[in-house]
Structure formats: structure tokens, C-alpha cells
C-alpha positions, 0 to 999 in steps of 0.5 A: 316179802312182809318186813318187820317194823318196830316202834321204840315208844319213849320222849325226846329225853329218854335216849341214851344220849340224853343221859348225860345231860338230865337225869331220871330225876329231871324227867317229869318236869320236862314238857311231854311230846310223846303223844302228839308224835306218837299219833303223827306215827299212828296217822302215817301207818293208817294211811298205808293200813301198815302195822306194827310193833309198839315197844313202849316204856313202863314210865310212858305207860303210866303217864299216858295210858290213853296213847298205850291204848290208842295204838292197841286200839289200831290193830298194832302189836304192844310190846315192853320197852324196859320201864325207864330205859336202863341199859340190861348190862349195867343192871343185876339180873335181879334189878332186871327182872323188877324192872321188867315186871313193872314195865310189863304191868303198866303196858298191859294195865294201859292196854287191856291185853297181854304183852309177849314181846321185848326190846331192851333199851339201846340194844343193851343185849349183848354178850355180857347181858345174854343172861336177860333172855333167860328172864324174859323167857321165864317171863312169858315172853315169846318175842325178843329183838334186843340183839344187834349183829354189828359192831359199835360203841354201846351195843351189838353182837358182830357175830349173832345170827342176822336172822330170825332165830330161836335162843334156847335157855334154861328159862325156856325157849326165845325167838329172836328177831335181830335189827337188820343188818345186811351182808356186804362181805363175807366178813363185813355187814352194815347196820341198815335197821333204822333210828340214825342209820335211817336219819343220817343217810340217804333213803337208797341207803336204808332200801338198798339194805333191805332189798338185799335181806329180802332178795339175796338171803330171802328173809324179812328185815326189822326196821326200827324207829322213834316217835321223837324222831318225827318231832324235828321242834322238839328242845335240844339238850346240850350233847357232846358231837356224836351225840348231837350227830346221832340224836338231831341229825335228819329229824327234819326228813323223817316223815318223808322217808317214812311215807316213801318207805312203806309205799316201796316196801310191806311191814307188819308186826313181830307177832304176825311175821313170826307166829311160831317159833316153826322152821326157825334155826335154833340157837343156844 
């Protein structure tokens, strides 16, 4: 089974979390790591000659446009990360679409090649924010992996396909490729698709979910991760608890997990996996 792996391309300050201790405004006087870290990723899918999907953000694009076509250069898949990692529901559709665009045109200035797929910051696709897939589709793009089916405090759809599907809209047709999540009941699933959830818990954690999407539904599963999660010196910002616990934990064991994850399991890219929107189910 060839797996997806996907690569969120933002700096130690752009997650979520990190909003509530600098502002956008703050952002270019802080120290860039988004490079070095990028590149230590770079290094470790070469040495298994594994590929992926980079989804990278406009604002990264712009100031570091040698790293944008770098990882072009390496075979993997680029994608559009949003341009400065607004959350979709707290923006109007019209703000989404120029966000969109922007970070769209910095990628492809960058790299020198077209962008089809899109991921929104944190997940912030959810059914307040369905509307974004029509624009998107609209947009050109081909590939969306927004969607999250599980429950939790900023993202998620608890009741959305777990699989790779095609989202019908008025701006035309959409395959979406959820983050993984695997099924433990008939009515509980666990969120096994990477970022914390692969930090905080053990390796078996993270492989157990995926062998049982691979063997039981027989499916691929999408993985996710960050190049500042492989940059366990970078600075600390002043978080609350659960943003400690959810941004620093485990940073430390990441590239170990990483190197022993793609000897046991095969990954490649969004576009690789699903080239056509062919056998996928449909969902409107």
C-alpha cells in the first residue's frame, strides 16, 4: 500500500497556537528557521528516495524562494498552504479567495510550475467553511486535504468520509484526500495522521493506525508533518498548557520516528496517489 505523506511548509511561529503570543505584524523580525529544517526534511525523504506533498505558505514562498524550488527541484509535489495561516471560518469568502490567489502566485513564481493541490491552515475546513472547496474548485485546483474527520476544539468534521473522495460543488468537481483517521468502533475513530498526535504518543500509536487503514479498510492513509517539528532548538514562545503540549512535546523524537516510519511503511505524493478523480465515491 503506497500511503500519502504530506509536508505543512510554515516557521516555528506560524501555527495556530503561536497566535496568541506574536502577531503577523512580529513575523519578519523574528529569526527564520524554515530553511535549515526544510532541508533536514529534504535530506531524510532522499535517503529512503521517498516523496511528497509540500504545502507551502505564500508568505514562506516570498521570502525564501530558493527553498520553494529546491523541494520542486527534488521531484516532490508543491501545494498551497494558505499565504499567512488565516483560519478559512473566521475569513469571508471573498478574503479567502485573495488570500488564496496570492499564495497561489508566490508558490508558482517560486517554483516555476503549477500549484493544483490545497490545504487550509489547522484544518479549518469544516462545515461552517464547506463554502472554501467551491472556490478552490473554481480556482483550478484538483486536490484539497482540508477535512479532518474527527472531533476537536478547532477543526474537524466527526462525520465526513474517512477516505479519499470526490466533493461535488457549484465551482466544480474536488477530490478530497482526508488526514487519517482510523476506525476503533462503530462510532469511535482516532485521529492517527500525524503533527501531535505523532509527537505525543508512541511510534506503535501512529503505525498501528495506519496498518489498520491499509489492512482492514484497504486504503492509503495521509500523514502529515511540519518542518519545525525536526527543530527541537528552536525558541519557545509563551503558550498557555495545552499549547505548550501541543506544539513543543516530543520535537526531540521526531526525526527518529520519521526515519523508522518510512522504512516500515511506502508514501508518495497527493498527486501520485490519486491522479484521477476514477473509482473514488462521490460526495456532495
Amino acid at each position: 500500500m503506497i500511503n500519502v505523506l504530506s509536508v505543512d511548509v510554515e516557521d516555528w511561529f506560524h501555527p495556530s497556537e503561536a497566535a496568541a503570543a506574536v502577531t503577523e505584524q512580529s513575523w519578519p523580525e523574528l529569526q527564520s528557521r524554515v530553511v535549515d529544517s526544510t532541508r533536514l526534511l529534504l535530506e531524510t525523504l532522499e535517503s529512503t528516495r521517498t516523496l511528497a506533498t509540500f504545502f507551502v505558505l505564500g508568505w514562506v514562498a516570498r521570502r525564501h524562494p530558493d527553498l520553494v524550488a529546491g523541494i520542486a527541484a527534488a521531484g516532490h509535489e508543491l501545494g498551497c498552504h494558505s499565504d499567512k495561516h488565516k483560519l478559512i471560518y473566521d475569513m469571508a469568502p471573498e478574503d479567502f479567495r485573495a488570500d488564496t490567489r496570492t499564495a497561489k502566485q508566490s508558490i508558482e513564481d517560486a517554483a516555476g510550475t503549477a500549484v493544483q493541490s490545497y490545504r487550509a491552515p489547522s484544518y479549518s475546513i469544516t462545515k461552517r467553511s464547506l463554502w472554501a472547496l467551491e472556490i478552490l474548485a473554481e480556482m483550478g485546483f484538483s486536490h484539497d486535504s482540508s477535512i479532518y474527520p474527527v472531533s476537536h476544539d478547532r477543526y474537524g468534521i466527526p462525520d465526513a468520509p474517512r477516505h479519499a473522495h470526490v466533493r461535488r460543488t457549484p465551482g466544480g468537481d474536488i477530490i478530497e484526500v482526508p488526514v487519517a483517521a482510523a476506525r476503533l468502533s462503530a462510532r469511535r475513530v482516532a485521529p492517527v495522521g500525524g503533527g501531535a498526535y505523532f509527537r505525543i504518543f508512541p511510534y506503535r500509536y501512529t503505525a498501528a493506525g495506519i496498518r489498520r487503514i491499509n489492512d482492514d479498510d484497504g486504503k492509503p492513509a495521509c500523514i502529515y508533518i511540519h518542518p519545525w517539528e525536526f527543530d527541537p532548538g528552536q525558541p519557545r514562545l509563551s503558550l498557555g498548557p495545552a499549547g505548550r503540549l501541543r506544539t513543543y512535546t516530543g520535537l526531540s523524537g521526531m526525526r527518529r520516528k520519521l526515519t523508522r516510519l518510512l522504512e516500515d511503511f511506502r508514501f508518495s505524493t497527493i498527486a501520485q496517489t490519486y491522479p484521477t478523480s476514477s473509482g473514488l465515491p462521490i460526495s456532495s
